[in-house]
Each structure stands twice: as C-alpha cells, then as structure tokens.
PyMOL commands that place a pseudoatom at each C-alpha (Angstrom):
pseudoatom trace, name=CA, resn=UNK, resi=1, chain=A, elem=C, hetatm=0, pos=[100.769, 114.965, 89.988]
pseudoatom trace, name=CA, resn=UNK, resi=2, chain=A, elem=C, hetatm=0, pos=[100.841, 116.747, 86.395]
pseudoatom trace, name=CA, resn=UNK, resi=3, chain=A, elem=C, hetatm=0, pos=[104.266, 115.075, 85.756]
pseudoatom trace, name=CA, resn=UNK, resi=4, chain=A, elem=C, hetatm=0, pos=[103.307, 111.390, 86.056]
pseudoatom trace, name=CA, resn=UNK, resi=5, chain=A, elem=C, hetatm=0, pos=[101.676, 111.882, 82.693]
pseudoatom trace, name=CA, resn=UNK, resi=6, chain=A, elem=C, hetatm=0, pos=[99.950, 108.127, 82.976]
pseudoatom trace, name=CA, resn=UNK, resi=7, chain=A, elem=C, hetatm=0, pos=[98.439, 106.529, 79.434]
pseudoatom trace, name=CA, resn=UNK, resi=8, chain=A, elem=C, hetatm=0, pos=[95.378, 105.382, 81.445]
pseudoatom trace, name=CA, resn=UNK, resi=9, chain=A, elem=C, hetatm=0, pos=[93.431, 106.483, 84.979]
pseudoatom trace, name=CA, resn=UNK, resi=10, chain=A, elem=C, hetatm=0, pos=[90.934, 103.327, 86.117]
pseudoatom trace, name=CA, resn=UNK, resi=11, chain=A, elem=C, hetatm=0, pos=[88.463, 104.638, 88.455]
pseudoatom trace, name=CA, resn=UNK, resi=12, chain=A, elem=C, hetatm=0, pos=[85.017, 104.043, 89.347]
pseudoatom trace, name=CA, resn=UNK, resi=13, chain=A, elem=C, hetatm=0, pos=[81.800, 106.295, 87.872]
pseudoatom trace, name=CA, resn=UNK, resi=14, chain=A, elem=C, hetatm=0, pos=[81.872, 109.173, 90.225]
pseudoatom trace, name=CA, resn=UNK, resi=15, chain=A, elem=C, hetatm=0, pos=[81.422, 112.067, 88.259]
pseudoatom trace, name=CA, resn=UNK, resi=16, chain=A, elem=C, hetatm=0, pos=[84.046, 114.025, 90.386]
pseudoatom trace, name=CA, resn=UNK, resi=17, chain=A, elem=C, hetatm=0, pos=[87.212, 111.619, 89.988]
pseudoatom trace, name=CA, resn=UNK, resi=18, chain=A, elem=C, hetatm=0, pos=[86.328, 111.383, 86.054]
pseudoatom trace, name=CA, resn=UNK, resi=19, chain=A, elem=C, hetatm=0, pos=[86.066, 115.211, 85.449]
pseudoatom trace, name=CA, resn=UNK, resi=20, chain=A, elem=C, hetatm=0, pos=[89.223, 116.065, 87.838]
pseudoatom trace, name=CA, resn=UNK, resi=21, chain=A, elem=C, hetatm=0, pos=[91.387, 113.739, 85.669]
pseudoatom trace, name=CA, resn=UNK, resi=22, chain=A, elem=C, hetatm=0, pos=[90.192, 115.179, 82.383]
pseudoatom trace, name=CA, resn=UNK, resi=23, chain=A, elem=C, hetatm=0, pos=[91.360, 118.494, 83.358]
pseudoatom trace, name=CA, resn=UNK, resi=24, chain=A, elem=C, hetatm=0, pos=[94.892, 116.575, 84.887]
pseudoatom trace, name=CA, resn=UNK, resi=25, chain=A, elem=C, hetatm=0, pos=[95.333, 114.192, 82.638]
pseudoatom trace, name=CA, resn=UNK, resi=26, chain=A, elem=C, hetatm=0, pos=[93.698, 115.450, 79.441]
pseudoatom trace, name=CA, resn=UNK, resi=27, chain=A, elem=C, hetatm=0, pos=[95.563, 112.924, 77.061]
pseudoatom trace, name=CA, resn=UNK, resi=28, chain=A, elem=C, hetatm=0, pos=[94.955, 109.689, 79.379]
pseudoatom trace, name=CA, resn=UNK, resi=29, chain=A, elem=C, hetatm=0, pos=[92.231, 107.073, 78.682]
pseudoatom trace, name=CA, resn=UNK, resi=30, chain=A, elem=C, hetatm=0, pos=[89.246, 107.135, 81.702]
pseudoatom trace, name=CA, resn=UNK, resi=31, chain=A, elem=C, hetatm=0, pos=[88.948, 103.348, 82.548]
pseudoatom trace, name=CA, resn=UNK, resi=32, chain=A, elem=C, hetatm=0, pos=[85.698, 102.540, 84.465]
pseudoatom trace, name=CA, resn=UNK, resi=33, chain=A, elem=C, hetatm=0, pos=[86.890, 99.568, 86.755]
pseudoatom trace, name=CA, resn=UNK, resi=34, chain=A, elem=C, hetatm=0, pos=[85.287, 96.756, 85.771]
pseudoatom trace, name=CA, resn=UNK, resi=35, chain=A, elem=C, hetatm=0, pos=[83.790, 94.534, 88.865]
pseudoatom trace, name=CA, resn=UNK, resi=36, chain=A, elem=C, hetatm=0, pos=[81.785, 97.953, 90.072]
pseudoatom trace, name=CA, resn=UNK, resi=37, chain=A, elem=C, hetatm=0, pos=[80.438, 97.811, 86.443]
pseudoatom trace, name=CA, resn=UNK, resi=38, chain=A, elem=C, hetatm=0, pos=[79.727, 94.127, 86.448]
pseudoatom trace, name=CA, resn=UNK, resi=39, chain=A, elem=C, hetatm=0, pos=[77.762, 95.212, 89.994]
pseudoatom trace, name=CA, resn=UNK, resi=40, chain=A, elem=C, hetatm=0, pos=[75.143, 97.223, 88.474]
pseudoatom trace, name=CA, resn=UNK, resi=41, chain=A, elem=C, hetatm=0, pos=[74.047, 94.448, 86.277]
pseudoatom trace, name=CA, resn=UNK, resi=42, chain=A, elem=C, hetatm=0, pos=[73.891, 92.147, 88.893]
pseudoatom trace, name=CA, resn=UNK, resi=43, chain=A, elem=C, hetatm=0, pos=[72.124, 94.588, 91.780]
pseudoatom trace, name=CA, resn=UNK, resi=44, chain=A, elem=C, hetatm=0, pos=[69.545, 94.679, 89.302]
pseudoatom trace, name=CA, resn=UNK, resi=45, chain=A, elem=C, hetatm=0, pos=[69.100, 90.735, 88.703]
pseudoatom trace, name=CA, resn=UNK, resi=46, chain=A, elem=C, hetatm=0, pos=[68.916, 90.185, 92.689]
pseudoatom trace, name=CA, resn=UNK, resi=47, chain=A, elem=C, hetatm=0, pos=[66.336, 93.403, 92.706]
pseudoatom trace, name=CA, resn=UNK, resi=48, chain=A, elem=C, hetatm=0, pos=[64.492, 91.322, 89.666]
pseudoatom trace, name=CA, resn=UNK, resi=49, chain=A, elem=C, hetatm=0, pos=[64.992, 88.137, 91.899]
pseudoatom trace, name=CA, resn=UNK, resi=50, chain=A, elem=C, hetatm=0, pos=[62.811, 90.026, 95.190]
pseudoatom trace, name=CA, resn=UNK, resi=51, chain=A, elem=C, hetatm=0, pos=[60.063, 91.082, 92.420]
pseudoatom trace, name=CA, resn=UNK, resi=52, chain=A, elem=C, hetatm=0, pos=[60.098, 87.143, 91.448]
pseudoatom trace, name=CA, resn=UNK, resi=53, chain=A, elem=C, hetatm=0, pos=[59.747, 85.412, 94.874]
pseudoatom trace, name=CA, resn=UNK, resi=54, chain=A, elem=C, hetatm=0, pos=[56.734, 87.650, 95.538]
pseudoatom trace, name=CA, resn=UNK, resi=55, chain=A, elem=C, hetatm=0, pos=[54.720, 85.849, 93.167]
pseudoatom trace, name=CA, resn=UNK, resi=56, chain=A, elem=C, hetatm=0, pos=[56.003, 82.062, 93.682]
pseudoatom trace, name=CA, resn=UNK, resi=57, chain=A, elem=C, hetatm=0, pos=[54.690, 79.797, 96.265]
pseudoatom trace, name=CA, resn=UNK, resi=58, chain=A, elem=C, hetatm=0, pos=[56.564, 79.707, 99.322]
pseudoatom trace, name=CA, resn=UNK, resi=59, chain=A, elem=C, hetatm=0, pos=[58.799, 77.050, 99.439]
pseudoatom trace, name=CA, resn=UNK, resi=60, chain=A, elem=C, hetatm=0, pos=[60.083, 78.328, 96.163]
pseudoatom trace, name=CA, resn=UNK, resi=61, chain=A, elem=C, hetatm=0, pos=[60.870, 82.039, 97.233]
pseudoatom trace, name=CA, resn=UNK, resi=62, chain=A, elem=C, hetatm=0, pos=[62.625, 80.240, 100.004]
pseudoatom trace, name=CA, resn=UNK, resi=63, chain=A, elem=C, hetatm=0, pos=[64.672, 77.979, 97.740]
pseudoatom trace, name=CA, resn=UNK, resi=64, chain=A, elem=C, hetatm=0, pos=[64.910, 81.272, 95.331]
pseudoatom trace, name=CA, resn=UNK, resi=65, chain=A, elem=C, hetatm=0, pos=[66.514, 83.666, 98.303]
pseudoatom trace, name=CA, resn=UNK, resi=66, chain=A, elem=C, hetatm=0, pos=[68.791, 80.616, 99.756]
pseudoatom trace, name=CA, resn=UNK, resi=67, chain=A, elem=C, hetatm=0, pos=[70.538, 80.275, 96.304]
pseudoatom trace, name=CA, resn=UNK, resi=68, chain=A, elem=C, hetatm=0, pos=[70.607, 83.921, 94.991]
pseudoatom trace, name=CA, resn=UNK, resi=69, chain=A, elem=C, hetatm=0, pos=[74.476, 84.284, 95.226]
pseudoatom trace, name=CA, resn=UNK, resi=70, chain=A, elem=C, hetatm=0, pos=[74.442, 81.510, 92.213]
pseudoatom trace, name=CA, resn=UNK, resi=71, chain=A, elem=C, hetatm=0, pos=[72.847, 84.667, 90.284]
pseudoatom trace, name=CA, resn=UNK, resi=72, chain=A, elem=C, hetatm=0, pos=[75.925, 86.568, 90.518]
pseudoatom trace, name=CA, resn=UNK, resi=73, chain=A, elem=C, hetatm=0, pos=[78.548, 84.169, 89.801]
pseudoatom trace, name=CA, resn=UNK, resi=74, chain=A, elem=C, hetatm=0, pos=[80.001, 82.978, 86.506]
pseudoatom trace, name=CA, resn=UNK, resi=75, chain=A, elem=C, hetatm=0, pos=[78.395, 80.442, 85.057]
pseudoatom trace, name=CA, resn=UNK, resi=76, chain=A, elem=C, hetatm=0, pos=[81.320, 79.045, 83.884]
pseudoatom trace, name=CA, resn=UNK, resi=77, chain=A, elem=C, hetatm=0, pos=[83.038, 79.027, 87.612]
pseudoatom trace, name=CA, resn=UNK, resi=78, chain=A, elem=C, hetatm=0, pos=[80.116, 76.527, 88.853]
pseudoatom trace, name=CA, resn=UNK, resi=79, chain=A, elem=C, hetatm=0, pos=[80.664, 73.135, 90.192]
pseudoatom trace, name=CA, resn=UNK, resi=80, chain=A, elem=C, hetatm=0, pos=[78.207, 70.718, 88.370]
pseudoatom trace, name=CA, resn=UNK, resi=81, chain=A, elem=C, hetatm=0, pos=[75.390, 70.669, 91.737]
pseudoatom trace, name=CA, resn=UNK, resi=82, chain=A, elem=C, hetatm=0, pos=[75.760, 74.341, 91.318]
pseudoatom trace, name=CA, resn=UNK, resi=83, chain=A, elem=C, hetatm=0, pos=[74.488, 74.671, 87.987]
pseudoatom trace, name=CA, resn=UNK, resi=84, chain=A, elem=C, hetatm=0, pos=[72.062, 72.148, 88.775]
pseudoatom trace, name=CA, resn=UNK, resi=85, chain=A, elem=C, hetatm=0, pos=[70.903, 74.332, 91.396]
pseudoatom trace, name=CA, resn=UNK, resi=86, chain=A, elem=C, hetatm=0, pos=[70.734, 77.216, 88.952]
pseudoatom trace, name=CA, resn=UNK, resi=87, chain=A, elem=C, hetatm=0, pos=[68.847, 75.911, 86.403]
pseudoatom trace, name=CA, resn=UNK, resi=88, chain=A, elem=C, hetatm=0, pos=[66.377, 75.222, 89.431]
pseudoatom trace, name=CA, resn=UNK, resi=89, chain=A, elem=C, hetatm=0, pos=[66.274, 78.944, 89.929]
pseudoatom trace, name=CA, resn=UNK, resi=90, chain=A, elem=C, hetatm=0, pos=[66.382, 80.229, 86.750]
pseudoatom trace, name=CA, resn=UNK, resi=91, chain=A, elem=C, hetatm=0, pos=[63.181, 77.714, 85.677]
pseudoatom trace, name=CA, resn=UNK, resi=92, chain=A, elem=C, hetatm=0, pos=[60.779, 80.212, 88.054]
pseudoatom trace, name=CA, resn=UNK, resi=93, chain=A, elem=C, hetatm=0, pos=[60.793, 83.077, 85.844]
pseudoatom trace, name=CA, resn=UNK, resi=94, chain=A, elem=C, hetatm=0, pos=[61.731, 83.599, 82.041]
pseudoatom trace, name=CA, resn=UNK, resi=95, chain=A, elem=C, hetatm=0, pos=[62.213, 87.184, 82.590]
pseudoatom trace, name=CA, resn=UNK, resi=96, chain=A, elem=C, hetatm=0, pos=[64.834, 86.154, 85.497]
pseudoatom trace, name=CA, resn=UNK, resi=97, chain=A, elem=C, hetatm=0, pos=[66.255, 84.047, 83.270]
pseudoatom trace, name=CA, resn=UNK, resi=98, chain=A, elem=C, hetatm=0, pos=[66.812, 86.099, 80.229]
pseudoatom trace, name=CA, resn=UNK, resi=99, chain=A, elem=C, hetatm=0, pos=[68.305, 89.112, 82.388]
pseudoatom trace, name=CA, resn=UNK, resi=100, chain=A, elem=C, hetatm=0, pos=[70.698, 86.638, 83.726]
pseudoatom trace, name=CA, resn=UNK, resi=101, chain=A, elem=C, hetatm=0, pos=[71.792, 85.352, 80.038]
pseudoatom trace, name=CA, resn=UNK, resi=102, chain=A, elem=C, hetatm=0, pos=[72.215, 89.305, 79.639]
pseudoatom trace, name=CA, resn=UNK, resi=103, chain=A, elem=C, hetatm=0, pos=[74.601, 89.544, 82.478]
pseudoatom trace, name=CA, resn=UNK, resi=104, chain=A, elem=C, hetatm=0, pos=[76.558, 86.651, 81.158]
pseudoatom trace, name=CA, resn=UNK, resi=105, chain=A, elem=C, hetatm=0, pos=[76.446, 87.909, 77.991]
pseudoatom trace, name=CA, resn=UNK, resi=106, chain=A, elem=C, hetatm=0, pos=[78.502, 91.224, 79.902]
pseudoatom trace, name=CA, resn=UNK, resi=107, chain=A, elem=C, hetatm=0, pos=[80.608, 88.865, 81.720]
pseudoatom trace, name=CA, resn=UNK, resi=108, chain=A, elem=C, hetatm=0, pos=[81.600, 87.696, 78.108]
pseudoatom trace, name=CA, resn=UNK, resi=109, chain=A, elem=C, hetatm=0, pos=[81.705, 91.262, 76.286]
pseudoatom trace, name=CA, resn=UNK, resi=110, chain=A, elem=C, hetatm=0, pos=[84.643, 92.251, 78.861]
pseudoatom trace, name=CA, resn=UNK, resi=111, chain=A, elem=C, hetatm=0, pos=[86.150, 88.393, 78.282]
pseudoatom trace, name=CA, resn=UNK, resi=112, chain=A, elem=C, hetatm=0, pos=[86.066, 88.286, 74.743]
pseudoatom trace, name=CA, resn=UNK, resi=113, chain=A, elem=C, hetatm=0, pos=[85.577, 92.276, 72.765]
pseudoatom trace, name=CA, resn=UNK, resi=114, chain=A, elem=C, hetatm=0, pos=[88.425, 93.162, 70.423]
pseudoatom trace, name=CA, resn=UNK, resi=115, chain=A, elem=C, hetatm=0, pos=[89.185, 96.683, 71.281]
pseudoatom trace, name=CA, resn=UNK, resi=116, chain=A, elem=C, hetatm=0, pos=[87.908, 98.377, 67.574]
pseudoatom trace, name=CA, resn=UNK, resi=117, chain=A, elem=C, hetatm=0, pos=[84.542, 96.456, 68.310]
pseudoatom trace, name=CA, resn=UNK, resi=118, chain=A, elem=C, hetatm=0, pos=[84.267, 96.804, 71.755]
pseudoatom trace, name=CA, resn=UNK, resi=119, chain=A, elem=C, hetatm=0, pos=[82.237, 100.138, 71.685]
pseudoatom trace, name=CA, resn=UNK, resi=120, chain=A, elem=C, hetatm=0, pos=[79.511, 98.877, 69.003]
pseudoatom trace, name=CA, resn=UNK, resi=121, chain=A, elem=C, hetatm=0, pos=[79.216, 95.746, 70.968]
pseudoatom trace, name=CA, resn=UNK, resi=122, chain=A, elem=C, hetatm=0, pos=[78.112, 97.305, 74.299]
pseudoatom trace, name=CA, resn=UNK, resi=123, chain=A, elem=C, hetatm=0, pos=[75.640, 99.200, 72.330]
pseudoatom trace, name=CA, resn=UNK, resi=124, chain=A, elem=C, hetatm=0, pos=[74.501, 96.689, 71.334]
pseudoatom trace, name=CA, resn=UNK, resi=125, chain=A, elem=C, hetatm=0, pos=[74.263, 94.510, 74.450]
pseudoatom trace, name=CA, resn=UNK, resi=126, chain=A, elem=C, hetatm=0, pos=[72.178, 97.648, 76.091]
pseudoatom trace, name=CA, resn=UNK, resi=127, chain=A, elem=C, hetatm=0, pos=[69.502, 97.700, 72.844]
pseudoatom trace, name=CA, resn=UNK, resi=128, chain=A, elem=C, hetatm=0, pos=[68.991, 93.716, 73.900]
pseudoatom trace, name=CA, resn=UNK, resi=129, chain=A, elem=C, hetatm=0, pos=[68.765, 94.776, 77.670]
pseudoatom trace, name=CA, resn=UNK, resi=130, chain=A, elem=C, hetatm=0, pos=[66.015, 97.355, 76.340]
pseudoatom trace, name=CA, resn=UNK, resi=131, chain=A, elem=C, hetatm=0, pos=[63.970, 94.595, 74.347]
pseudoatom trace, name=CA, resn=UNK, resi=132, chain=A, elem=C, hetatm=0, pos=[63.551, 93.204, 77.248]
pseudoatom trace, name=CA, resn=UNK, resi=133, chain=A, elem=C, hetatm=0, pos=[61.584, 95.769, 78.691]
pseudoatom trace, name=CA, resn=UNK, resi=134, chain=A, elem=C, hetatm=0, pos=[62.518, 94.406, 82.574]
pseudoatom trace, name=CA, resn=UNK, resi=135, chain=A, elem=C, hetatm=0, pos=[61.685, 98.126, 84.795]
pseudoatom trace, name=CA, resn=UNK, resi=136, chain=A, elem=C, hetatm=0, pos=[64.978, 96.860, 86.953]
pseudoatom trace, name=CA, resn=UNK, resi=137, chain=A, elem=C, hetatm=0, pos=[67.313, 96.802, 84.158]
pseudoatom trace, name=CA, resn=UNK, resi=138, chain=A, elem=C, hetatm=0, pos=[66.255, 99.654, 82.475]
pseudoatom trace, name=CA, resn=UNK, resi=139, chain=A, elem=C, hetatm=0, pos=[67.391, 102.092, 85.135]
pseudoatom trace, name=CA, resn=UNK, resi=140, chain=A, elem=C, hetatm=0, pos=[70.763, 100.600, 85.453]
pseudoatom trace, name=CA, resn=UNK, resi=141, chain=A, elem=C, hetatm=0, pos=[71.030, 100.565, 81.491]
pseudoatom trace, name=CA, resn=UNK, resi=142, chain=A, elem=C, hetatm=0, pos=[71.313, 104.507, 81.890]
pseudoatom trace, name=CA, resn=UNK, resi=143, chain=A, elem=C, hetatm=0, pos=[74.184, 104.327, 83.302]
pseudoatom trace, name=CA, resn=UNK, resi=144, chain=A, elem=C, hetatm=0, pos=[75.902, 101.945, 80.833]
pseudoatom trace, name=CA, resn=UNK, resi=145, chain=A, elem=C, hetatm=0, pos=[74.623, 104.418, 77.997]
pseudoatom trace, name=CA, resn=UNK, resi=146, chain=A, elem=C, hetatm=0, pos=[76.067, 107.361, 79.930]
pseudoatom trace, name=CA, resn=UNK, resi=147, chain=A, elem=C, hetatm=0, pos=[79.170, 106.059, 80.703]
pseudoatom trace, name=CA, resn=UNK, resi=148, chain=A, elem=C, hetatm=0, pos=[79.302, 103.522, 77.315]
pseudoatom trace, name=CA, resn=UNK, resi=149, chain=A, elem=C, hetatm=0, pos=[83.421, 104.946, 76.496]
pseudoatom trace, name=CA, resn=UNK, resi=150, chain=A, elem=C, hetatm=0, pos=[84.274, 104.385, 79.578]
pseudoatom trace, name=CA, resn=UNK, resi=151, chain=A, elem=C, hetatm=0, pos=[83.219, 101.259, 80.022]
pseudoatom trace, name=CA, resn=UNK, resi=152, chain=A, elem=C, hetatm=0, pos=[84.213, 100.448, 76.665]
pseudoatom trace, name=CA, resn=UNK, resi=153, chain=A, elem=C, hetatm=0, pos=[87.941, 101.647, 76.948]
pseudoatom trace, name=CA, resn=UNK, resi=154, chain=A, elem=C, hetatm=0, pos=[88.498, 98.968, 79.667]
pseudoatom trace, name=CA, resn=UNK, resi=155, chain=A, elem=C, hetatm=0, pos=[89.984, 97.041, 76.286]
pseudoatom trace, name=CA, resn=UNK, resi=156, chain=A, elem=C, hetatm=0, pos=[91.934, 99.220, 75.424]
pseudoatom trace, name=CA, resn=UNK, resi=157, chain=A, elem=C, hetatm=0, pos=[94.700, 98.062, 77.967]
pseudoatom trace, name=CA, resn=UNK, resi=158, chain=A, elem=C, hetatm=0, pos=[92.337, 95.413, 79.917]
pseudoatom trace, name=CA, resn=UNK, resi=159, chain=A, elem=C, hetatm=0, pos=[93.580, 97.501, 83.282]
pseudoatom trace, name=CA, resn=UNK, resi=160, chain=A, elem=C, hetatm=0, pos=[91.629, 97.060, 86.886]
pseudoatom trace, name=CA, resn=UNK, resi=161, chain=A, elem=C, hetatm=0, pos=[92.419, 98.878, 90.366]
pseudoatom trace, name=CA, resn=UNK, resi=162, chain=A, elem=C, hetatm=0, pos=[92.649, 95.112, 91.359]
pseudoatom trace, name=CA, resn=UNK, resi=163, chain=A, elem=C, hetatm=0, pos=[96.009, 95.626, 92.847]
pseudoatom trace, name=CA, resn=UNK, resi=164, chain=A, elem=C, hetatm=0, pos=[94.859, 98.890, 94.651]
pseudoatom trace, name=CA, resn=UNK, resi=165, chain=A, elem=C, hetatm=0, pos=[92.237, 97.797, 96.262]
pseudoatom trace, name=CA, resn=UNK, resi=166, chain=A, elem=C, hetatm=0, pos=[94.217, 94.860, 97.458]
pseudoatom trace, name=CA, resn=UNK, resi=167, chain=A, elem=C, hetatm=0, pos=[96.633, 96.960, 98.810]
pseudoatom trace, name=CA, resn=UNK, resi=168, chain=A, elem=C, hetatm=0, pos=[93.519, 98.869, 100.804]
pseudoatom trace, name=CA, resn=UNK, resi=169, chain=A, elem=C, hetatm=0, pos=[92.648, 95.991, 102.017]
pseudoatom trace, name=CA, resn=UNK, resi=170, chain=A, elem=C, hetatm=0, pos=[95.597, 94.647, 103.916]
pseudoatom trace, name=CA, resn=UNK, resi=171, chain=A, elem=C, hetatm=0, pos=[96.136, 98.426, 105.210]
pseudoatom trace, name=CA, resn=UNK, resi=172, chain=A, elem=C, hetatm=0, pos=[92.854, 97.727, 106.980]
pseudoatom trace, name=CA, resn=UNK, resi=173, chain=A, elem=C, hetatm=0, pos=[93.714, 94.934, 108.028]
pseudoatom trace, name=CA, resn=UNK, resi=174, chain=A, elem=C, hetatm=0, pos=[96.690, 95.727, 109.679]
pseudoatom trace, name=CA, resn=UNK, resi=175, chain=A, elem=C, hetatm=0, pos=[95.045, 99.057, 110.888]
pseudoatom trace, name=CA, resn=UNK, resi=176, chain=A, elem=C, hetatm=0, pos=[93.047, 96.534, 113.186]
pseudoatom trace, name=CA, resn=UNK, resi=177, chain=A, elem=C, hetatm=0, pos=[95.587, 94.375, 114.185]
pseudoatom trace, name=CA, resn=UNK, resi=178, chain=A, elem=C, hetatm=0, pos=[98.149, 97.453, 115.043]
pseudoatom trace, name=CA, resn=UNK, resi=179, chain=A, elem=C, hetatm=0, pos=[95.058, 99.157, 116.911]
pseudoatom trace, name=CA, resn=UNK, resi=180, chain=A, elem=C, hetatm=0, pos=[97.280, 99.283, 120.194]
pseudoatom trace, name=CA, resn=UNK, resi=181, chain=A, elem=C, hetatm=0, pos=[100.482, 100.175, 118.789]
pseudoatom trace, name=CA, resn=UNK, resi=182, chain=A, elem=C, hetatm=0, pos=[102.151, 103.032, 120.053]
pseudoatom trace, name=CA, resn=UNK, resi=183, chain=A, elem=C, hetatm=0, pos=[104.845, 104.043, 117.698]
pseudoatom trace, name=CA, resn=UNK, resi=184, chain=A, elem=C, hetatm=0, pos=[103.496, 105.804, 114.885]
pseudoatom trace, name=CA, resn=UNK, resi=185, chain=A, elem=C, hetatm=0, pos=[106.787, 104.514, 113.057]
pseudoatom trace, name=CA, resn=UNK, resi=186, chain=A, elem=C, hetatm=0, pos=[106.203, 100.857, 113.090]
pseudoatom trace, name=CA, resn=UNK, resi=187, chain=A, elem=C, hetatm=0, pos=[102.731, 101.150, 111.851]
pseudoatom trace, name=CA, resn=UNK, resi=188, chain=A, elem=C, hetatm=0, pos=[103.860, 102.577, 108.576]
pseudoatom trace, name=CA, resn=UNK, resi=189, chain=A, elem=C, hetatm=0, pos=[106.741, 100.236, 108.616]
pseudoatom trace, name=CA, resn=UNK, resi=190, chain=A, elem=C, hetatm=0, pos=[104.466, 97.420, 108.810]
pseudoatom trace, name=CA, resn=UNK, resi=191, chain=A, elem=C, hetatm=0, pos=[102.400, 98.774, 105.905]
pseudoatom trace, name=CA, resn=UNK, resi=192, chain=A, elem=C, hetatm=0, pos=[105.629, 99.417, 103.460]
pseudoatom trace, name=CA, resn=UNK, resi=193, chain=A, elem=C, hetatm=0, pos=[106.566, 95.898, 104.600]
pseudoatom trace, name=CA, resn=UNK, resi=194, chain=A, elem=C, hetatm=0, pos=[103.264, 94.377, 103.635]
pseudoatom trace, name=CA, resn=UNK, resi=195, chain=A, elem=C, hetatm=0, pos=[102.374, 95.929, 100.611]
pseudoatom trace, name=CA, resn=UNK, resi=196, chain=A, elem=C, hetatm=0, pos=[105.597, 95.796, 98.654]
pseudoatom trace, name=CA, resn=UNK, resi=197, chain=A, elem=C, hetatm=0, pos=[106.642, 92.625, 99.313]
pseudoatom trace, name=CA, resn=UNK, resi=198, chain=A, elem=C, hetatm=0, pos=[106.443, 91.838, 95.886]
pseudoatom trace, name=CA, resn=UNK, resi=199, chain=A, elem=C, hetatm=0, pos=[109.772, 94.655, 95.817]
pseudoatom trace, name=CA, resn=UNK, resi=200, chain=A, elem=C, hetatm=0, pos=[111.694, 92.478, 97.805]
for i in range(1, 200): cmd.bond("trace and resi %d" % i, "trace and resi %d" % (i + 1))
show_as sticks, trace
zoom trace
C-alpha cells in the first residue's frame, strides 16, 4: 500500500478514511469527491422545500413535492418546460429561491474556480450561505467550513471516484445476476471481464 505513493486520494468526508491516508500517504492531496459534496447542499434545499409546502395552500405543496427533483438538477441541463416548471416552484418562496441560486452558484464554483482562487472562493460562497440566515443551510455550511481544503483541492487535479463507483456498480449487478452460479471461478471471471473492458 505504502509503495503506490499516489499524488492524490479522492474519498468521501468520513473522518476515518481522511486521517488513515494522512498517516499513509502523508505527501498526497485529500480530494473530497465531489457529487457527495454537491449532496449536502442539495439535502438541505429539499429539507428547506418540506419547511415551504407547510405554509402554501394545498394545491401548491402538491405541485411543490411533484417537481422537487427540478431542485436538484442543473439549471443549465433543463429542457425549456422544465425551467418553466422551475420558475413555478421557485416563485413560492424567496428564501427557496435564493438557497437554490446558492447551490448553483456551487455547481459553478467546482465548474469554473482556478485552482490559486479556488480556496478564497468557497469561503466566500459559505459567508453568502450565512447572510442568508436559512436554519437548513446553516448546519450543512459546517461541514463545508470544516472540510473547506478538501473540498477546495478537488481543482487541483479536477479528480472524482466516478470510475470507482462505476465499477461497484456493475459488480452488483452482476452479483445479482450470477446469484446461482456455482463456480466461484467464473464469478470473478465475469467481473475482470466486465470491468476492464476498456483493457481489451
């Protein structure tokens, strides 16, 4: 493990993985992966979202929870109804509003930072969360301050567990599908086969 001597470990925020591999890895750069980050901002919209559609008339909490995956999407992957629809959601509440202009604004921090910037910017973006004084954001703020290097040394290299994950995923898959199989053998054969085809 010491030898692989890697210039950058991506993980998630667990506390565990990040302090095993600064005892490992002492010289690599901690990546936070970035779609779990990109989560906590938008856990706290939808949470924001529940708080809203208490206080609306019912046909509008309705229409609210039937379109609160637009919430979480780039706005800039919408279809034209789409951002028809969201403007429609986003017109029930300024505060749900300007928390979701703050998520895109994240959504464009990870897009756009230059790496010598990147750090000041996300400081920045979590003083405007703060102004806005929303009780949903503020908790999940903490953890962008606690974790604000590690976040913010995703541009150094721009890396993701993408690939990983992917590779997780068809291994579960094909743990399903070779439920009945009785050769241990051809189940991992099936697995290097799968996930390396890119070797080929």
């Amino acid at each position: 493990m010491v030898r692989l001597n890697p210039k950058a470990v991506v993980m998630d925020l667990a506390k565990g993985y990040h302090k095993y591999v600064a005892e490992i890895y002492p010289h690599a750069i901690r990546i936070a992966v970035r779609f779990p980050v990109n989560r906590y901002a938008t856990d706290a919209l939808q949470k924001l979202r529940i708080r809203v559609s208490q206080t609306l008339k019912p046909e509008n909490s309705k229409f609210l929870k039937r379109n609160k995956n637009l919430l979480c999407r780039r706005s800039d992957q919408l279809s034209k109804a789409e951002s028809q629809l969201l403007m429609k959601v986003l017109s029930f509440s300024e505060e749900l509003k300007r928390v979701y202009d703050l998520k895109e604004q994240l959504i464009s921090w990870y897009d756009l930072s230059i790496q010598k910037q990147a750090h000041g910017s996300l400081l920045k973006w979590i003083q405007s969360g703060r102004e806005l004084q929303n009780p949903e954001l503020n908790h999940v703020l903490k953890t962008f301050e606690n974790w604000s290097t590690e976040i913010s040394n995703y541009h150094h290299c721009c890396y993701t567990n993408a690939a990983v994950e992917g590779r997780n995923n068809k291994i579960k898959s094909l743990q399903r599908r070779c439920f009945f199989l009785r050769k241990w053998q051809s189940y991992k054969n099936r697995i290097y086969h799968d996930c390396n085809k890119e070797f080929w």
